[in-house]
C-alpha positions in Angstrom: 82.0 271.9 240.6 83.2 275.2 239.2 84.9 274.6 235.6 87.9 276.3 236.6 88.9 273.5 239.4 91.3 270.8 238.7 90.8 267.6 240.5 93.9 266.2 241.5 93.9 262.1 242.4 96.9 260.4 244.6 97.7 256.6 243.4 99.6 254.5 245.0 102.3 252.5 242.1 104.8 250.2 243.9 108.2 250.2 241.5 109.6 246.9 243.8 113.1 246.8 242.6 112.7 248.3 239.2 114.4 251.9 238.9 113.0 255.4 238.0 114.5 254.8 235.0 112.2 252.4 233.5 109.4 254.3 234.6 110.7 257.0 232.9 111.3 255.1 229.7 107.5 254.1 230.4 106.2 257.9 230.6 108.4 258.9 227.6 107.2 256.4 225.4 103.7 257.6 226.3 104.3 260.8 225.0 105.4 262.5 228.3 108.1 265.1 228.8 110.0 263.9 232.2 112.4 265.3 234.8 114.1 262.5 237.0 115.4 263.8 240.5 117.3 261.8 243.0 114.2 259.7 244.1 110.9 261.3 242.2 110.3 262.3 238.8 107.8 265.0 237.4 106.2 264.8 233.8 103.8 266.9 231.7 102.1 266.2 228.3 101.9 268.2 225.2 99.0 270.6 226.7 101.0 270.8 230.0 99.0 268.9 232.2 101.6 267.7 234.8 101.7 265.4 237.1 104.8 264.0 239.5 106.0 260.4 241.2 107.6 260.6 244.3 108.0 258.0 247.5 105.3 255.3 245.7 102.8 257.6 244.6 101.9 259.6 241.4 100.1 263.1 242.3 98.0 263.2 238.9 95.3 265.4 237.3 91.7 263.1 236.9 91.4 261.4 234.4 95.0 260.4 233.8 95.7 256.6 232.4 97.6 254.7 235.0 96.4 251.9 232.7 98.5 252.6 230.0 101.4 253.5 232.3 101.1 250.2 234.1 101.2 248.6 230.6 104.3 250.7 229.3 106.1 250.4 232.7 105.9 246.6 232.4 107.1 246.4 228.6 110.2 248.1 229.9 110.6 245.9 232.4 111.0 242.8 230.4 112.9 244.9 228.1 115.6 245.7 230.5 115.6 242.2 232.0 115.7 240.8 228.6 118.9 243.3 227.5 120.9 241.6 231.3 120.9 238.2 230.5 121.8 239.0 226.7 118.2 238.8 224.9 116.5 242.2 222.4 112.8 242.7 222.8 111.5 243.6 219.3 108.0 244.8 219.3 105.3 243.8 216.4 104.1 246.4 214.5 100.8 246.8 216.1 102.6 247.5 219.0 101.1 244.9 221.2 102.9 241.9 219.8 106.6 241.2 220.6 109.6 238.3 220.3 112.6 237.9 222.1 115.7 237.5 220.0 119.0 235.9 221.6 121.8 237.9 220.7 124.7 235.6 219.3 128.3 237.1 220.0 
């Protein structure tokens, strides 16, 4: 393969009934730059690579870490569940451990 080709890779990523929103909180807090449309988003990194989500799928270069997306996407998840019914995620230091808090009014 010539070193001036890109491979590109299609992956399928069902949201359910979570929002572009959380996904894009999920991007962001990987590091990612990101544009939401009506029903698709695009992001890039800091050396540009882009890459875009739109009807279910991301369009990605290789090699991109729909690992640590999945991961991210599902730690805003329960954030934003937690914040409806009145609770605060608060994440450990190592980033990996976390607590739920009730908020007391």
């Amino acid at each position: 393969m010539p070193c001036n080709q890109v491979i590109r890779q299609s992956i399928d990523f069902a949201l359910g009934k979570n929002t572009l929103t959380d996904l894009a909180r999920a991007l962001e807090e990987l590091g990612y730059a990101v544009t939401v449309g009506a029903n698709s988003l695009s992001f890039h990194d800091r050396y540009w690579r882009r890459g875009s989500f739109k009807n279910g799928k991301f369009n990605v270069v290789n090699g991109f870490d729909i690992d640590a997306v999945k991961r991210e996407f599902s730690k805003q998840i329960v954030k934003s569940t937690a914040k409806q019914y009145g609770w605060e995620l608060i994440m450990g230091k190592d980033g990996k451990t976390a607590e739920l808090v009730k908020k007391v009014i």
